[in-house]
C-alpha positions as CSV (number, residue, x, y, z in Angstrom):
1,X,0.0,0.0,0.0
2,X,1.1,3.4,-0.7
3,X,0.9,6.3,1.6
4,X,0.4,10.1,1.1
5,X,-0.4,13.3,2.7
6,X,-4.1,14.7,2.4
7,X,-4.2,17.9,0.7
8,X,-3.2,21.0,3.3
9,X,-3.4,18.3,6.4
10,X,-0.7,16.0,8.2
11,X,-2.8,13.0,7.9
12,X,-1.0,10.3,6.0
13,X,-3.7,8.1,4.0
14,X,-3.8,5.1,2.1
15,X,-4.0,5.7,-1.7
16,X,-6.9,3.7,-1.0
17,X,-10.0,4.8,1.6
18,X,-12.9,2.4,2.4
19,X,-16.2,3.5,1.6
20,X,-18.5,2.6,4.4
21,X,-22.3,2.8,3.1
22,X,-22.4,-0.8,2.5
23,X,-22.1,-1.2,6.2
24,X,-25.3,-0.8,8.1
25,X,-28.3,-2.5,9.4
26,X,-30.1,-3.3,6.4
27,X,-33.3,-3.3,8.4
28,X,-32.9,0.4,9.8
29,X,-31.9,2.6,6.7
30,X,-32.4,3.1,3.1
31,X,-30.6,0.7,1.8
32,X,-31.7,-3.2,1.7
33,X,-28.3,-4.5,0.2
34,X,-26.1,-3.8,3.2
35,X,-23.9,-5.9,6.0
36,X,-24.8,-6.7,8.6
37,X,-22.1,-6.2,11.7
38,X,-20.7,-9.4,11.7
39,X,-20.1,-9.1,7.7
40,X,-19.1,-5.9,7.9
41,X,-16.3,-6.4,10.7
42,X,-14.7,-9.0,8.3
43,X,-14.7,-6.4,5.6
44,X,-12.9,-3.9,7.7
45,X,-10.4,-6.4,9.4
46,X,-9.6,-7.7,6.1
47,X,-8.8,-3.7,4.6
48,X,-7.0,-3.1,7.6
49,X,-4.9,-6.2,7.1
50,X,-4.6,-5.0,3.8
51,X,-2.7,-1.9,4.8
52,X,-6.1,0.4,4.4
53,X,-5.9,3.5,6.9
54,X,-8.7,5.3,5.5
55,X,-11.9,4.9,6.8
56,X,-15.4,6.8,5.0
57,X,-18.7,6.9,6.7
58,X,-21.6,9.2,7.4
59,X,-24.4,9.8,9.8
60,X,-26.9,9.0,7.4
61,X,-25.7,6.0,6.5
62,X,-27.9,3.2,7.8
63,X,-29.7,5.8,10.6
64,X,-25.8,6.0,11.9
65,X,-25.6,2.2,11.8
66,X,-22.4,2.3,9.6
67,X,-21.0,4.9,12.1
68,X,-21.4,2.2,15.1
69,X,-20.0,-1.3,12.9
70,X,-16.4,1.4,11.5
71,X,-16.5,2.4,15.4
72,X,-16.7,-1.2,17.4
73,X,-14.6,-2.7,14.7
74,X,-12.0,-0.2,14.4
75,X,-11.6,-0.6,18.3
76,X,-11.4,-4.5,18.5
77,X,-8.4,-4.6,15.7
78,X,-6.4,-1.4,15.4
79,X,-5.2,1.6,17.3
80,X,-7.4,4.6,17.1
81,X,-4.2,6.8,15.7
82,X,-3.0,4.3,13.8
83,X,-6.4,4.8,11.5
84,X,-7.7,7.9,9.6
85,X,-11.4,8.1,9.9
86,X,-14.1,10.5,8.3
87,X,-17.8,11.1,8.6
88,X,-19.9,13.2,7.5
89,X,-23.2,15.2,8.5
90,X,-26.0,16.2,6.9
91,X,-27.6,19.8,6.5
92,X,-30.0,21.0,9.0
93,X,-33.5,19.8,9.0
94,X,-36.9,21.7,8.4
95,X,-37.6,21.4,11.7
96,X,-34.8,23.2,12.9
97,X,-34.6,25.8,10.3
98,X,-38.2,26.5,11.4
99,X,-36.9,26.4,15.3
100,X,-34.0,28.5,14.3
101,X,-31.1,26.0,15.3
102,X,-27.8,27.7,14.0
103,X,-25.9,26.2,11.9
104,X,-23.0,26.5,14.5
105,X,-25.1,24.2,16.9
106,X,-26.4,22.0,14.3
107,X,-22.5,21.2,13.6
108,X,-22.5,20.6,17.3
109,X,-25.0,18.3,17.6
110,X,-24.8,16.5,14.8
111,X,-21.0,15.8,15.4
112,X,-21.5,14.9,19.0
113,X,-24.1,12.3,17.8
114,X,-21.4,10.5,15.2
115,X,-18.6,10.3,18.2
116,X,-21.0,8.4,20.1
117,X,-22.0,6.5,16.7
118,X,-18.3,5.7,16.7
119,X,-17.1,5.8,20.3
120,X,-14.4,7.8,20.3
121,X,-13.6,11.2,21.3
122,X,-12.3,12.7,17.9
123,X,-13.0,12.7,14.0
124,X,-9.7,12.9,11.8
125,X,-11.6,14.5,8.5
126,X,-15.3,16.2,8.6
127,X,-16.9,16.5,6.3
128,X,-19.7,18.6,4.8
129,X,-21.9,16.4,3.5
130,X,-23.4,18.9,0.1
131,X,-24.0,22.7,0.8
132,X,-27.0,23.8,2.8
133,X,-28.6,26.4,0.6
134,X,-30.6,27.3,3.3
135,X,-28.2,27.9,5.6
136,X,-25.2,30.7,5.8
137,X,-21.7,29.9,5.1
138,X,-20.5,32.0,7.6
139,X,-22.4,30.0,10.3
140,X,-21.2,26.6,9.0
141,X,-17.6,27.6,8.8
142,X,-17.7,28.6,12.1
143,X,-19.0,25.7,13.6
144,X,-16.7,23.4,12.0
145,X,-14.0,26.3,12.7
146,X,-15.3,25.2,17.0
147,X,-15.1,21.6,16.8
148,X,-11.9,22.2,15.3
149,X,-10.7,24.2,17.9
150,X,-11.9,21.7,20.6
151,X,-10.1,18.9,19.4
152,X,-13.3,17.1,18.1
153,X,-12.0,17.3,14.7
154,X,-8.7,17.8,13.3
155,X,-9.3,18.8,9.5
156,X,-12.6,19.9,8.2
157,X,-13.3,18.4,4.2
158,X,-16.6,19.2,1.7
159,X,-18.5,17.0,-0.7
160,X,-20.5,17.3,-3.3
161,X,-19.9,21.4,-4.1
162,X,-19.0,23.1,-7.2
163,X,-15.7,24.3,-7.7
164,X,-16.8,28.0,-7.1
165,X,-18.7,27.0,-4.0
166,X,-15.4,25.5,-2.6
167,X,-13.2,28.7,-3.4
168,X,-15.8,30.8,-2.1
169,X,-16.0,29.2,1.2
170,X,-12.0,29.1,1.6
171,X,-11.9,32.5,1.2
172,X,-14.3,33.4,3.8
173,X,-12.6,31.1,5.8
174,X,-8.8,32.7,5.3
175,X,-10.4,36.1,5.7
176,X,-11.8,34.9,9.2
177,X,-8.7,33.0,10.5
178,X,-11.4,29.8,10.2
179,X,-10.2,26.1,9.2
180,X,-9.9,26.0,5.8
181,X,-11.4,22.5,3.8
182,X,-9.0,20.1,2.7
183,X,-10.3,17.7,0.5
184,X,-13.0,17.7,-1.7
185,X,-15.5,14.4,-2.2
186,X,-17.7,14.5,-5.4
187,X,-18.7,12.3,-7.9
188,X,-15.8,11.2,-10.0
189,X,-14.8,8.4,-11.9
190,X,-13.6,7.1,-15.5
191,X,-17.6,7.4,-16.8
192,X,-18.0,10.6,-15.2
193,X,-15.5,13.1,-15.2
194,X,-17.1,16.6,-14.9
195,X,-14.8,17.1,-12.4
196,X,-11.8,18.1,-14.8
197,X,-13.9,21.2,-15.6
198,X,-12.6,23.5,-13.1
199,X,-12.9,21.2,-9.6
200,X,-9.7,19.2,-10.9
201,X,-7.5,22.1,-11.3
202,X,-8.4,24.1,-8.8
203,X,-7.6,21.2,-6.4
204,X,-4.0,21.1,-7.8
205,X,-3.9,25.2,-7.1
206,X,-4.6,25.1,-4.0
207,X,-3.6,21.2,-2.8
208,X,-6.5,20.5,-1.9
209,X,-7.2,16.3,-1.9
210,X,-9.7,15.1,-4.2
211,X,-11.0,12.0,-2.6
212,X,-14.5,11.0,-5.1
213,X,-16.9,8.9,-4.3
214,X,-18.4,6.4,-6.7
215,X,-15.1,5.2,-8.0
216,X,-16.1,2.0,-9.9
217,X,-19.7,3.9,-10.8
218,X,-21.5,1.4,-8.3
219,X,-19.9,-1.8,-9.7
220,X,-20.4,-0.6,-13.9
221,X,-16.5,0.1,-13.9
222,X,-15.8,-3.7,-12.4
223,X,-18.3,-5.8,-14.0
224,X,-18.4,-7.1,-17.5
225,X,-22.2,-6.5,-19.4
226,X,-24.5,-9.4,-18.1
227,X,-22.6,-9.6,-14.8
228,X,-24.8,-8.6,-11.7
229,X,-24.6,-8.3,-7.8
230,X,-27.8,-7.4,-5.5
231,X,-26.2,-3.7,-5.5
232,X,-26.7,-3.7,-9.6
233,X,-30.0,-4.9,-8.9
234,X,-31.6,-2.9,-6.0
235,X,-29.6,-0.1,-6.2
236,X,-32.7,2.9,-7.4
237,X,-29.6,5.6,-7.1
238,X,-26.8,4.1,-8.7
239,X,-29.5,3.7,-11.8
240,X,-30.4,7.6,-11.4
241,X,-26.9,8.3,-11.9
242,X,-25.9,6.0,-14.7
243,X,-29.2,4.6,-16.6
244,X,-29.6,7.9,-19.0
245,X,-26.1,7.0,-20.1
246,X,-25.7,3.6,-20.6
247,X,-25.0,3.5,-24.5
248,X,-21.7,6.3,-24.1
249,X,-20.6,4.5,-21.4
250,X,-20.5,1.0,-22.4
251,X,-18.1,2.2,-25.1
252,X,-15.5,3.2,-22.5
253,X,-16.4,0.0,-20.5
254,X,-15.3,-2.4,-23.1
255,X,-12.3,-1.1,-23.5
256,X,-11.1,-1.1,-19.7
257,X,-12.4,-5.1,-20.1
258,X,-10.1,-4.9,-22.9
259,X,-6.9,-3.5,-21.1
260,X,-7.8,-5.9,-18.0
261,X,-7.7,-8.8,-20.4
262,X,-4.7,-7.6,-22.3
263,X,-2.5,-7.0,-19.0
264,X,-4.5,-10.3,-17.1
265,X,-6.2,-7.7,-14.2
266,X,-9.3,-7.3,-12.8
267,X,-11.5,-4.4,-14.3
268,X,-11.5,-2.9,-11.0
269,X,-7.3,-2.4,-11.2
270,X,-8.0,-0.8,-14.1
271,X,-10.9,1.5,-13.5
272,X,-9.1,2.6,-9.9
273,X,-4.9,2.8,-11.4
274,X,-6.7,5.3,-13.9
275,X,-8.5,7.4,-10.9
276,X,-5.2,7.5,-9.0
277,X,-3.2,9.0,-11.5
278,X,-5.9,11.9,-11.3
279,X,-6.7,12.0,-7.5
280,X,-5.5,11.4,-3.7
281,X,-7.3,8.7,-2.6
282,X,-10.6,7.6,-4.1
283,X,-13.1,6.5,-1.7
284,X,-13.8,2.6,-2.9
285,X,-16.9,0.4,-1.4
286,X,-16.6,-2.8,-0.6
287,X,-18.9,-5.7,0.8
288,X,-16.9,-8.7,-0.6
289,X,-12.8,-9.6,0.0
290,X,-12.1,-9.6,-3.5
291,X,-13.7,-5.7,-3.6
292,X,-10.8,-5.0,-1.2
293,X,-7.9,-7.1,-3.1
294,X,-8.6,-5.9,-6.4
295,X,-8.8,-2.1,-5.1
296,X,-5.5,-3.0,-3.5
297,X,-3.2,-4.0,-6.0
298,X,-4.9,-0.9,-8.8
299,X,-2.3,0.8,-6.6
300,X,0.5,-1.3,-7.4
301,X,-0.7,-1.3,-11.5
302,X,0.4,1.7,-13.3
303,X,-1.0,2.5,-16.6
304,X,0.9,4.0,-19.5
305,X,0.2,7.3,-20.9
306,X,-1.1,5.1,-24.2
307,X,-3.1,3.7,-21.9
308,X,-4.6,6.4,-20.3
309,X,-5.6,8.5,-23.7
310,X,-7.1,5.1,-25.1
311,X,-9.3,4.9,-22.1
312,X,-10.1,8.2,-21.9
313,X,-10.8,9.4,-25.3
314,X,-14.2,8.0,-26.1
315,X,-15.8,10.8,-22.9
316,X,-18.3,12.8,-24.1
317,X,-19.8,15.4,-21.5
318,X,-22.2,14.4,-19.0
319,X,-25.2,16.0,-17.5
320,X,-24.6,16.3,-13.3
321,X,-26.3,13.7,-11.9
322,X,-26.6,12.2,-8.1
323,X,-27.0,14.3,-5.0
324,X,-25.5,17.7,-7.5
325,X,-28.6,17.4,-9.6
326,X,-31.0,17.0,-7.0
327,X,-29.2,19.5,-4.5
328,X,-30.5,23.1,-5.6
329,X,-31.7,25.9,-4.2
330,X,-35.2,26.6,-3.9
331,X,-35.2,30.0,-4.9
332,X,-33.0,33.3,-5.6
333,X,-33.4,33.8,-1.9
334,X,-32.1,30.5,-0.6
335,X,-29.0,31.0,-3.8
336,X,-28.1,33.7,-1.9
337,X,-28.4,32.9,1.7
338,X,-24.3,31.8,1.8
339,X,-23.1,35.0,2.5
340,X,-25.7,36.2,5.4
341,X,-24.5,37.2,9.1
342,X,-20.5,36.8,6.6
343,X,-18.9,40.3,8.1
344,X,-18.6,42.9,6.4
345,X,-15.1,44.6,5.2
């Protein structure tokens, strides 16, 4: 496994993080397709014998169920600083927009609820989970700027923001002597690469870590056509995200099952050695052994640059899709609610 610094932080990562939403009580959340704890503790031991430091959850996976299997599990077969772990927390509700809870002590309690979750007394890497158009920048930055400051949370990261959104929200947070995000999670992979717009390069500017979610497109990247798994089946999201474009995509798909047939590697080395030649450490699911061996050694494989045009040239752009599709504002007033209560000059 290799190692490397995240972005503006002095955590040292695996190339590789563990994407946690396939852990969880399938009975308590949204998803029916997840592991159970006993399943999902093999997973983990298995990545951390594998050299895996990187851990990726949320609160809202599973109802915090994911949260509670990382935490127990993570405290049964490592040490807590041996391991980087992240979460994630949702924006505030209705209810408390309507009862006026700050975003400063939504931050609060939400965070406080994922270190019982996960039984510890710190988070390495927290993350916003997509911006709250409804709530002010200013307060959000300062409430991650507290827990900092506390010692709840040692670096603060974003997902799921537009490349303005994210230079915006650093420069509030310079101006202010706030915690500044240092790694970015969106939606990128080898069927979907929007994020070499702006996101990309703006990350390299500023080092900021790019660590995307969706890295094998929910199993499309790692699965020849007519192969399934109960994800591919049940999975309603994963088909929001990728159904519309089926007929570009397959075009780029056969040709990483013709690269993984022409070096003798899994579809998954392929798919992930081309991500990591673009990005930090892309956040990889897993809810078999073999999902953690294959992501392993795509760290090991390196492509040519050949190799990398010849998958890459078929892309043709793609409409946003996922939580950036459905996450918009509801009206010019919420669009412009981000810089409210932000001081003035």
């Amino acid at each position: 496994m290799e190692y490397i610094k995240l972005g503006n932080s002095d955590l040292n990562v695996s190339r590789i993080c563990l994407g946690c939403m396939g852990f969880g009580n399938p009975k308590t959340g949204q998803h029916s397709w997840t592991l159970d704890e006993e399943n999902s503790r093999e997973i983990i031991k298995h990545a951390l014998d594998s050299g895996i430091n990187f851990f990726d959850t949320a609160i809202a996976y599973q109802n915090g169920t994911s949260e509670q299997f990382l935490g127990r599990t993570i405290k049964n077969f490592a040490r807590r600083e041996d391991v980087v772990i992240a979460t994630k927390f949702l924006p505030r509700s209705e209810s408390e927009i309507a009862d006026k809870i700050s975003g400063q002590k939504h931050i609060e309690k939400m965070l406080d609820k994922s270190l019982k979750n996960l039984g510890t007394d710190y988070v390495d890497l927290y993350i916003y989970h997509m911006w709250d158009y409804q709530t002010p920048i200013f307060e959000i930055l300062d409430g991650l700027n507290n827990v900092v400051k506390t010692g709840k949370v040692r670096y603060i990261g974003i997902a799921n923001c537009y490349a303005w959104q994210l230079a915006k929200a650093n420069f509030l947070a310079e101006k202010n002597n706030f915690a500044k995000f240092v790694s970015v999670q969106n939606h990128y992979n080898l069927i979907f690469r929007e994020e070499e717009r702006e996101m990309k390069d703006f990350c390299e500017e500023e080092n900021i870590a790019m660590t995307p979610y969706s890295a094998l497109a929910s199993g499309r990247l790692s699965k020849k056509p007519g192969e399934t798994s109960k994800r591919l089946s049940e999975d309603s999201y994963a088909k929001f995200k990728y159904d519309s474009t089926v007929e570009i995509d397959s075009k780029i798909i056969a040709r990483v099952i013709e690269l993984s047939e022409k070096y003798s590697v899994s579809m998954t080395e392929i798919s992930l050695a081309w991500l990591l030649t673009k990005v930090s450490s892309p956040v990889v699911g897993a809810t078999k052994f073999c999902h953690i061996d294959g992501a392993v050694k795509s760290v090991d494989f390196k492509l040519s640059d050949d190799d990398v045009k010849y998958l890459e040239e078929l892309y043709i752009p793609h409409k946003l899709s996922g939580v950036m599709a459905q996450n918009k504002p509801n009206s010019k007033k919420d669009s412009q609610v981000w810089m409210k209560n932000a001081p003035k000059d």
